[in-house]
GUSE-416070 format. One record per residue (C-alpha): residue in three letters; x, y, z. Coordinates in steps of 0.5 Angstrom, whole numbers, plus 500, padded with zeros to 3 digits. Last residue first. Layout:
BEGIN
 res  px  py  pz
 Ala   X   Y   Z
...
END
This chain:
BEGIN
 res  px  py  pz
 Unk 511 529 552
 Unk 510 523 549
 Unk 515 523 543
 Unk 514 519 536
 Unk 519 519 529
 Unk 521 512 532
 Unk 514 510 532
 Unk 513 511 524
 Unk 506 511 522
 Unk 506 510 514
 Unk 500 514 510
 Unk 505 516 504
 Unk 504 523 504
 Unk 507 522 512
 Unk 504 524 518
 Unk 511 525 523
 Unk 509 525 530
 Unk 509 529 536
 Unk 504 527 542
 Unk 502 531 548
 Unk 496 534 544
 Unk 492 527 545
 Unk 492 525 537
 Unk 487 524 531
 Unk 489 522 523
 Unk 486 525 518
 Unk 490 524 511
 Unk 484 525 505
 Unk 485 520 500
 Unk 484 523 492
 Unk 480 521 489
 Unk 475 516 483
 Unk 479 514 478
 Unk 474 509 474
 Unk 479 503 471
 Unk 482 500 464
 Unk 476 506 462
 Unk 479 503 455
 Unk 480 512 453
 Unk 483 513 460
 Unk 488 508 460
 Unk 490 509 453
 Unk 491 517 455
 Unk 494 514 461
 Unk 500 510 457
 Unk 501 516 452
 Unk 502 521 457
 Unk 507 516 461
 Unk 511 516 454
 Unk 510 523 453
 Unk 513 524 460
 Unk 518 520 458
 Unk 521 524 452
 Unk 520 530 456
 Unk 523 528 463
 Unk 530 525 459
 Unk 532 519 463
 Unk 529 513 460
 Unk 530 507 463
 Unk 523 505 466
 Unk 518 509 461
 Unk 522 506 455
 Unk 520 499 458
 Unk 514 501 460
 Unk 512 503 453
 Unk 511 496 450
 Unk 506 493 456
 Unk 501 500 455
 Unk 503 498 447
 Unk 500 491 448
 Unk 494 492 452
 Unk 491 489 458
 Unk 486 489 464
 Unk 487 482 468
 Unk 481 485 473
 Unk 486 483 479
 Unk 492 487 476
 Unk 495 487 482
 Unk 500 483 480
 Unk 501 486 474
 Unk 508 485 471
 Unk 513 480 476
 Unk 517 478 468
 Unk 515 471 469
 Unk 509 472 473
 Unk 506 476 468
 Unk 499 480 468
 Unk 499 484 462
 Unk 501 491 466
 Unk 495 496 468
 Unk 496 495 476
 Unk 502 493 479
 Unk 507 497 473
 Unk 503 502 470
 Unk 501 504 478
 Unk 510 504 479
 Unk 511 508 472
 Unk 507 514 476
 Unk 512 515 480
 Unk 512 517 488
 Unk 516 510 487
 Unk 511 506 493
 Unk 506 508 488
 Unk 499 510 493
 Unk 494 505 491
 Unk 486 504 493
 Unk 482 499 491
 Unk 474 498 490
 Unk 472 492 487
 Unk 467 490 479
 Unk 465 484 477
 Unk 468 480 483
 Unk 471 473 486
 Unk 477 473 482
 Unk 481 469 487
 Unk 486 473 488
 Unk 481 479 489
 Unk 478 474 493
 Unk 484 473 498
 Unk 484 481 498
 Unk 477 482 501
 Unk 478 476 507
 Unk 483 480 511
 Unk 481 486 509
 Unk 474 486 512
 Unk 468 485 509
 Unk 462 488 504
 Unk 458 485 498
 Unk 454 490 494
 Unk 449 487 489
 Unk 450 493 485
 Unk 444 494 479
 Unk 447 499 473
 Unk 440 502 470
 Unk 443 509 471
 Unk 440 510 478
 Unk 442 504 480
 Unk 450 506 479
 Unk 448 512 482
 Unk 446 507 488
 Unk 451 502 488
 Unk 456 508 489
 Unk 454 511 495
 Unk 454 504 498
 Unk 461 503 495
 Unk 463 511 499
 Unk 460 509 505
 Unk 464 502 505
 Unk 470 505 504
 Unk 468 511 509
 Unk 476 513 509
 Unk 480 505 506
 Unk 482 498 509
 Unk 476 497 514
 Unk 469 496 510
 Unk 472 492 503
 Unk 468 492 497
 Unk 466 488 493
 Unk 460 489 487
 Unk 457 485 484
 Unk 452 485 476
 Unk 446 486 475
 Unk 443 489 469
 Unk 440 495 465
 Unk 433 496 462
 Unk 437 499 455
 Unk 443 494 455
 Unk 445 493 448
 Unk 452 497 448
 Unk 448 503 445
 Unk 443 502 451
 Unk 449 502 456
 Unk 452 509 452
 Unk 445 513 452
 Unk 444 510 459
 Unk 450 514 462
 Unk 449 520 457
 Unk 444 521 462
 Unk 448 520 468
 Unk 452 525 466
 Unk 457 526 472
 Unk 464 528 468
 Unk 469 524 466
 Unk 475 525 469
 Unk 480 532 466
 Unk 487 532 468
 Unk 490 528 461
 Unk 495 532 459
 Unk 497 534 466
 Unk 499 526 466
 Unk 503 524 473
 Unk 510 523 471
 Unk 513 525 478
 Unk 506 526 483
 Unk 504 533 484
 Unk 497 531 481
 Unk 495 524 484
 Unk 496 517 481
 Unk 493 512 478
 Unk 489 518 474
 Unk 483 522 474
 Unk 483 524 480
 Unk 477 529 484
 Unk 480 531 490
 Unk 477 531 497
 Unk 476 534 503
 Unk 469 537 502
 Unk 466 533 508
 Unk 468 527 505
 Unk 462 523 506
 Unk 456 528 503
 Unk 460 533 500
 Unk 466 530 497
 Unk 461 523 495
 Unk 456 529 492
 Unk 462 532 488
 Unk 465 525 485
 Unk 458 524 482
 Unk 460 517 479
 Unk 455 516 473
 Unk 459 517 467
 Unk 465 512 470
 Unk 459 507 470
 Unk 457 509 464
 Unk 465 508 461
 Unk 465 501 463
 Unk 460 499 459
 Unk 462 503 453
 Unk 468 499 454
 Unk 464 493 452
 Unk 467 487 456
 Unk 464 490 461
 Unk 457 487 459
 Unk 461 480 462
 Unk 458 474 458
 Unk 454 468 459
 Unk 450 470 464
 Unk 445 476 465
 Unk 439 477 471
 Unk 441 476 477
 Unk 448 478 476
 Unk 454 475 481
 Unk 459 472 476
 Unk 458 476 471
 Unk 461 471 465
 Unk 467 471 459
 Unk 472 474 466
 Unk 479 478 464
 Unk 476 484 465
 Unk 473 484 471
 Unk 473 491 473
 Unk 477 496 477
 Unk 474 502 482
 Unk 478 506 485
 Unk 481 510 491
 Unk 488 514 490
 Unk 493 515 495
 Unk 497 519 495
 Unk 496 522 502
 Unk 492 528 503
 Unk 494 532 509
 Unk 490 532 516
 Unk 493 532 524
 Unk 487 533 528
 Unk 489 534 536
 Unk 487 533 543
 Unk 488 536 549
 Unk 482 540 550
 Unk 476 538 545
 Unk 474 543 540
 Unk 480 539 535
 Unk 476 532 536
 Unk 469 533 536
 Unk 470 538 529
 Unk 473 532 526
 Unk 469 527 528
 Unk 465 527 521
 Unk 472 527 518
 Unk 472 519 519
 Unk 479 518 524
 Unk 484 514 521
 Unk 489 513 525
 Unk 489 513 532
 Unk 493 516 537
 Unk 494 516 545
 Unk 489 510 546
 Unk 485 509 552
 Unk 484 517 555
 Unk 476 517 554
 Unk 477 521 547
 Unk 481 516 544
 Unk 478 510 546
 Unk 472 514 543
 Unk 474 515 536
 Unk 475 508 536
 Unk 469 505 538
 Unk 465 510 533
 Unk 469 508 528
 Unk 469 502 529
 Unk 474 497 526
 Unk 478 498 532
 Unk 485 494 531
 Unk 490 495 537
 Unk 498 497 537
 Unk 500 497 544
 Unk 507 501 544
 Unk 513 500 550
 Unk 519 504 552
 Unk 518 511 547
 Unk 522 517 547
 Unk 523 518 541
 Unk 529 520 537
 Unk 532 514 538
 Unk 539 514 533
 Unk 541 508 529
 Unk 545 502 530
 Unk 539 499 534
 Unk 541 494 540
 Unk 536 497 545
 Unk 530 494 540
 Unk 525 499 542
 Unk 519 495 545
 Unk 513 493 541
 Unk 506 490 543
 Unk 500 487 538
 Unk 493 487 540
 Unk 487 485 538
 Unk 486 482 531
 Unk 492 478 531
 Unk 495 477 538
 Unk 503 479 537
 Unk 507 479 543
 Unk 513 483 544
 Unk 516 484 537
 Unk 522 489 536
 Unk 523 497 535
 Unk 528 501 530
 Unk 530 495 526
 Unk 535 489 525
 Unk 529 484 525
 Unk 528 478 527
 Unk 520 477 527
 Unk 516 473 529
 Unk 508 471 526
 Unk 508 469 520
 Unk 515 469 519
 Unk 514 462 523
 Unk 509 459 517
 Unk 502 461 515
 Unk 497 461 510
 Unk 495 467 504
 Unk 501 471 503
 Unk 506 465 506
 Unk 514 467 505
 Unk 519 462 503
 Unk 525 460 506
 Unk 521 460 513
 Unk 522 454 515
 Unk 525 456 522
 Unk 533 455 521
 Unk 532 458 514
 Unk 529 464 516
 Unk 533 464 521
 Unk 540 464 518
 Unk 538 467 512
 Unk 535 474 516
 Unk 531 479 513
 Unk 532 484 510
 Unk 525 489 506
 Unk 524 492 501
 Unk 520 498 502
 Unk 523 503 499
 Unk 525 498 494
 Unk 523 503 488
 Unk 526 509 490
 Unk 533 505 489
 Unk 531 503 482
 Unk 528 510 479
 Unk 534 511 475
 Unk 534 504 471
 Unk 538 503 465
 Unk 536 496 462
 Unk 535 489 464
 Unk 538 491 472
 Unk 543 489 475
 Unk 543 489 482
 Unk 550 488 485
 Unk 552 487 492
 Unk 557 489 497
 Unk 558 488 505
 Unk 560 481 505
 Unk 564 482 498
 Unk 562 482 491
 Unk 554 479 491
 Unk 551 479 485
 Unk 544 480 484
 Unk 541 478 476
 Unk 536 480 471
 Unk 533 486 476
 Unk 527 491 473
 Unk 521 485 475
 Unk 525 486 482
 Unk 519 489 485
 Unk 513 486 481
 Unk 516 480 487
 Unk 511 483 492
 Unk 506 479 494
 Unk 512 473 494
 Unk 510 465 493
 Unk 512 466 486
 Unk 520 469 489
 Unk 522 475 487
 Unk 522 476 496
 Unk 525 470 498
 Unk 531 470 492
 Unk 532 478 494
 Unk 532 476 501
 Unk 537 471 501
 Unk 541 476 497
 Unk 540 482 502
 Unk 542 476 508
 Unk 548 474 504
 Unk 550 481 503
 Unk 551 481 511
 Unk 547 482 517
 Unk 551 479 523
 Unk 547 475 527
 Unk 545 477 535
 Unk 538 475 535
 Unk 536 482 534
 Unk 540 482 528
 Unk 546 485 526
 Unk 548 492 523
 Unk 556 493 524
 Unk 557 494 517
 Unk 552 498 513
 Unk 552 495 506
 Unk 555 498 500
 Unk 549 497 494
 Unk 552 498 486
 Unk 547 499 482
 Unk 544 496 475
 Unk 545 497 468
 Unk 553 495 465
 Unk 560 498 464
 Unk 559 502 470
 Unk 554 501 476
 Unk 551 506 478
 Unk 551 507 486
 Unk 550 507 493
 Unk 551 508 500
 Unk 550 507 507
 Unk 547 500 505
 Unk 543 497 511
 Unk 538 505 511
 Unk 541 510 506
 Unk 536 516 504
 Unk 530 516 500
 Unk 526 523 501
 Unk 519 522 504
 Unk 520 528 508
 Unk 520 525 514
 Unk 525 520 511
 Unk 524 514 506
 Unk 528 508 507
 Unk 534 504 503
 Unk 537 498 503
 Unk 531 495 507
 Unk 529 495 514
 Unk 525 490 519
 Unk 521 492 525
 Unk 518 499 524
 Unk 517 499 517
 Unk 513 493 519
 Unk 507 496 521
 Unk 507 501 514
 Unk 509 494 510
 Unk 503 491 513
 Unk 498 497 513
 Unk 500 499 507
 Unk 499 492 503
 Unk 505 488 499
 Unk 502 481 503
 Unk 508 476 504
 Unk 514 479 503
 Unk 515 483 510
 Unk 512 477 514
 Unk 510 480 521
 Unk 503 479 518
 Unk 495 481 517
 Unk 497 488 519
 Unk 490 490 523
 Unk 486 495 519
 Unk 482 500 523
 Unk 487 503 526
 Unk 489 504 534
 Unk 494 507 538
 Unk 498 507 545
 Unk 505 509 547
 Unk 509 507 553
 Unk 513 513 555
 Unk 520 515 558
 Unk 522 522 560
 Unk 526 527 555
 Unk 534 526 554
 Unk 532 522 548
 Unk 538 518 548
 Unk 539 517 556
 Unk 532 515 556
 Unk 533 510 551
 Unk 538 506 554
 Unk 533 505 559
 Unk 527 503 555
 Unk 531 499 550
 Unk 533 493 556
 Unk 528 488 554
 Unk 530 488 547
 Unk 537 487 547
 Unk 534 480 551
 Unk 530 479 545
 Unk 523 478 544
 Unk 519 473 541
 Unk 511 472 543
 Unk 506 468 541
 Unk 497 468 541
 Unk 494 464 536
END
């Protein structure tokens, strides 16, 4: 399905855009491997679809070049007085690519759509026990205890527009179906839509009607998902794209020995992990074992983590470029856990000794699912893994696809273990124990990334306490307990730190944010 939505504003923005910049006018051109699966920014809480649309849609808040928050749609904001929460002053003057006028109505709208069940980011406003709007251009969000990470944690909380959505039946956003939001847009952003073929190309035009300043030069920007390496790569090389993001390290030295291009490297702060099926009574995909769920047992899932050689996958697939990670979160990061550093070591011995003592001498089957076009070498790295797994005795049956299909079984608990990756939106470690190792509750949005349903009560009493405490000491002894807890239960296998390789032609300037987002308003073709 193929559909286009573009504004009159938006049609004019290359020549107003040329004045702005005072440099020359460029389309731009780029590819990843992952298409953004909607236009709808409540819809799917993943990277590429909230990286994409960053580019479209704004929030109250944003991230700089420096991943600093500063103001977006509110110029200011403030702690509440006489109660939790923060006090939100609007931009005046902002309106959507429709022409409507962006108020407080909209922020609230927004709110109620994005908390809502049927929102895959509603762990969001788990913190928030009411929104009040003041006036047109102010608004309340009271918090059930004090909360200072709150602005940080709506980032990427994005406003859509009332008026429209409600007028396209789009009140509710639709994670794992369609509606209008799906596929159009009304933004108030840097860039609009111009027409969107999903899973082949998407067009952007600046939106000529944006309150903030150009700083790029850009007239129209194709987006197009090349799931192969190699084909990507090539696009690349051969003139087609002007940037693409990621590209496999082993191209590293192609690229940078090529006149005319350029590699950009970091490390994002993401960190790549294996989950299991907590929750489940039975294996569902074992050949060999049914009725139960031997990684249940802790010391189950602690030989898995024992047979993980991370210095192998660093030299085999990473080239040497990755970390080895112990937490949710990489070292560097707020709260991250210097009292918990170290990992399990690779010990396939001591391995088997703990899957014999769990009652399982000879090993067992069990299915492993993985993505092959969301992370670095993702599908590399779990074959990697299926066989160290195999050389203890644990049997993977390994099942691979793309993205799209992937994150719909994880709903569906159509695993035994999976491969995920997460970088906290917050640049804190209270934003991984919030997703990923709360009690899932969809009453208090806890856990909504818990796909495994691991659970303990005091990881769920110390979040509160983690949330609102101000003194560092006293919550870094609170995190330190969270992750030490973690880590004794295997509740995950941390495994690394992602690499940030992105590849360009040597006339683009961009910004390579921590984070992994691609923000065209930061891009010059010179």
């Amino acid at each position: 399905m193929k559909t286009r939505f573009i504004s009159n504003s938006a049609l004019v923005g290359g020549a107003l855009l040329f004045g702005v910049t005072g440099a020359s006018a460029e389309s731009f051109k780029w590819a990843s491997n992952t298409d953004p699966q909607t236009m709808d920014p409540h819809a799917v809480n993943s990277a590429p679809v909230l990286s994409f649309l960053n580019n479209i849609y704004e929030g109250l808040v944003r991230r700089n070049q420096g991943m600093t928050i500063e103001g977006s749609l509110a110029e200011s904001w403030e702690p509440l007085e006489g109660e939790d929460g923060w006090r939100f002053n609007l931009r005046q003057g902002v309106t959507f690519l429709d022409g409507a006028a962006f108020t407080s109505e909209d922020v609230m709208f927004s709110y109620e759509r994005a908390s809502n069940e049927a929102a895959d980011v509603r762990s969001w406003f788990a913190p928030v026990a009411e929104v009040r709007v003041v006036d047109d251009y102010t608004i309340d969000f009271i918090t059930k205890a004090p909360n200072p990470l709150f602005p940080d944690s709506i980032a990427n909380f994005m406003i859509l527009d009332k008026g429209w959505a409600e007028a396209n039946g789009a009140e509710l956003p639709a994670r794992d179906a369609e509606n209008f939001a799906t596929m159009n847009v009304n933004g108030t952003g840097a860039f609009t839509l111009a027409s969107r073929d999903p899973g082949v190309k998407t067009v952007l035009l600046p939106n000529a009607g944006w309150w903030g300043e150009a700083n790029h030069n850009i007239t129209e920007a194709t987006f197009t998902p090349i799931g192969n390496a190699a084909t990507g790569l090539a696009a690349l090389l051969s003139g087609e794209i002007d940037f693409i993001q990621p590209i496999p390290l082993q191209d590293v030295a192609q690229v940078e020995s090529r006149d005319g291009f350029k590699v950009l490297e970091g490390e994002e702060t993401r960190v790549i992990m294996f989950g299991f099926g907590h929750e489940h009574e039975e294996l569902l995909y074992s050949s060999d074992v049914s009725g139960t769920n031997p990684f249940q047992d802790v010391r189950v899932r602690l030989a898995a983590a024992h047979a993980i050689d991370i210095a192998s996958i660093d030299r085999v697939l990473f080239r040497g470029k990755i970390d080895g990670a112990s937490q949710l979160v990489p070292a560097g990061i707020s709260g991250y856990s210097e009292a918990n550093s170290d990992r399990p070591v690779y010990d396939p011995d001591r391995a088997k000794e703990l899957l014999a003592e769990a009652g399982y001498p000879d090993g067992f089957s069990f299915g492993l699912k993985c993505p092959n076009d969301r992370y670095i070498n993702d599908e590399a790295l779990c074959r990697a893994a299926a066989s160290m797994f195999a050389a203890v005795g644990l049997n993977a049956e390994l099942s691979t696809g793309p993205v799209r299909d992937y994150w719909p079984q994880l709903r569906e608990d159509a695993f035994d273990m999976y491969l995920l990756g997460w970088s906290p939106g917050t640049f804190d470690m209270e934003h991984p124990i919030r997703f990923l190792m709360s009690t899932p509750n969809k009453e208090k949005k806890l856990g909504s990334w818990n796909f495994g349903g691991y659970s303990n009560a005091r990881v769920d009493e110390l979040l509160p306490g983690i949330q609102r405490e101000v003194d560092p000491a006293a919550r870094q002894a609170m995190v330190d307990e969270v992750v030490a807890i973690t880590q004794e239960e295997v509740a995950y296998i941390p495994l690394y730190t992602q690499p940030l390789i992105w590849a360009a032609k040597g006339n683009v300037d961009m910004t390579q944010r921590a984070d992994n987002f691609f923000m065209l308003r930061w891009v010059t073709v010179n």
